[in-house]
VMD Tcl script that draws the C-alpha trace (Angstrom):
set ca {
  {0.00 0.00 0.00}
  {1.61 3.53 -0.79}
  {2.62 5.42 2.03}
  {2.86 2.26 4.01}
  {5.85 1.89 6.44}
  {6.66 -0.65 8.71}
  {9.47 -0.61 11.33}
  {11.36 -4.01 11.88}
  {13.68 -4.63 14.62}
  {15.49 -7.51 16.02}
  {13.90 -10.17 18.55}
  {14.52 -8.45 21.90}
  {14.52 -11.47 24.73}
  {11.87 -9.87 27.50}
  {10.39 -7.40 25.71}
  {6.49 -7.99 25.23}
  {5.34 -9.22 22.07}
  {1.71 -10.03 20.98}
  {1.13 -13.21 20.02}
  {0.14 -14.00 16.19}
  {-1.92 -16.27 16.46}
  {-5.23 -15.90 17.69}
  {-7.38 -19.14 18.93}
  {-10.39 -20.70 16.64}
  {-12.07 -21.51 19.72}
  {-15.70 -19.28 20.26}
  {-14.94 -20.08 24.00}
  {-11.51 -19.34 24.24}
  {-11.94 -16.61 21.98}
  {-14.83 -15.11 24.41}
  {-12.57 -15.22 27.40}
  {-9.79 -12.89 25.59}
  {-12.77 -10.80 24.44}
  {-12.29 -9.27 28.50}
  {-8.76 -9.75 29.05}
  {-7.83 -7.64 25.60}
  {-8.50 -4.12 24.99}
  {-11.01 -3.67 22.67}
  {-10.73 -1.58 19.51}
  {-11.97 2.12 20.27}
  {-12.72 2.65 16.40}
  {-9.19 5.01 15.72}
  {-7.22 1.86 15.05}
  {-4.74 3.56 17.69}
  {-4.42 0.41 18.91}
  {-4.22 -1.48 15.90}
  {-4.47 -4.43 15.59}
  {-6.77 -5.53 18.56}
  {-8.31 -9.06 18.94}
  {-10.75 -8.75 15.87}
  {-7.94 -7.16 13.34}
  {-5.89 -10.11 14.56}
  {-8.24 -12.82 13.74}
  {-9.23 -11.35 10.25}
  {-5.76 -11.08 9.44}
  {-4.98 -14.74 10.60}
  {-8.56 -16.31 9.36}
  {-9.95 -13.73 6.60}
  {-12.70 -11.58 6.94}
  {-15.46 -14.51 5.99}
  {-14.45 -16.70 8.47}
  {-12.95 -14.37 11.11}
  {-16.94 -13.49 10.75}
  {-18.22 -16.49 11.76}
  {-15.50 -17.53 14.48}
  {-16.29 -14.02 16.03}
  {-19.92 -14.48 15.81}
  {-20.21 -17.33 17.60}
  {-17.38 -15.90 20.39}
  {-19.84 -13.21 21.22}
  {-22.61 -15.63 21.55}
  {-20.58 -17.28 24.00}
  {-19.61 -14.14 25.60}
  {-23.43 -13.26 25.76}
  {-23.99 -17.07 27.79}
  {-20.64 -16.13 29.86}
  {-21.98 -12.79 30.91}
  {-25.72 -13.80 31.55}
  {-24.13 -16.73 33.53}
  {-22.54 -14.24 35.75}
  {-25.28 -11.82 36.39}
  {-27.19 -15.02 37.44}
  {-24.93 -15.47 40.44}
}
mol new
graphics top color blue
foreach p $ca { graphics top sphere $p radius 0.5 }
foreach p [lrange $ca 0 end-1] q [lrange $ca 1 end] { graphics top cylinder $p $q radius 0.2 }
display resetview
């Protein structure tokens, strides 16, 4: 893409990375739904959980997996405004 720049640097032992890959798991995936900041819609803190996934999955199925993770998330939650 024009005007694109990435900056590359050498594996630094202890400094933190994010993880590529994201889980397939709707379960999984709803649990990291709370512990991961969500996108704000700025893409300042590009890439979040979602930009993640549709980069690893494409946007079809990163659609479906994330679909289904909220519908889990939706169970999770009502779960724990039952108790």
């Amino acid at each position: 893409m024009s005007g694109t720049t990435v900056t590359m640097h050498p594996f630094i032992p202890g400094l933190a990375y994010t993880t590529p890959h994201v889980t397939r798991d709707p379960d999984e995936l709803a649990l990291l739904m709370d512990c991961e900041p969500g996108g704000d819609g700025t893409n300042r803190d590009f890439p979040d959980l979602w930009d993640r996934l549709q980069a690893q999955e494409g946007c079809e199925e990163a659609a479906r997996i994330w679909k289904k993770a909220c519908i889990a998330r939706d169970a999770l939650t009502r779960t724990e405004d039952a108790d």
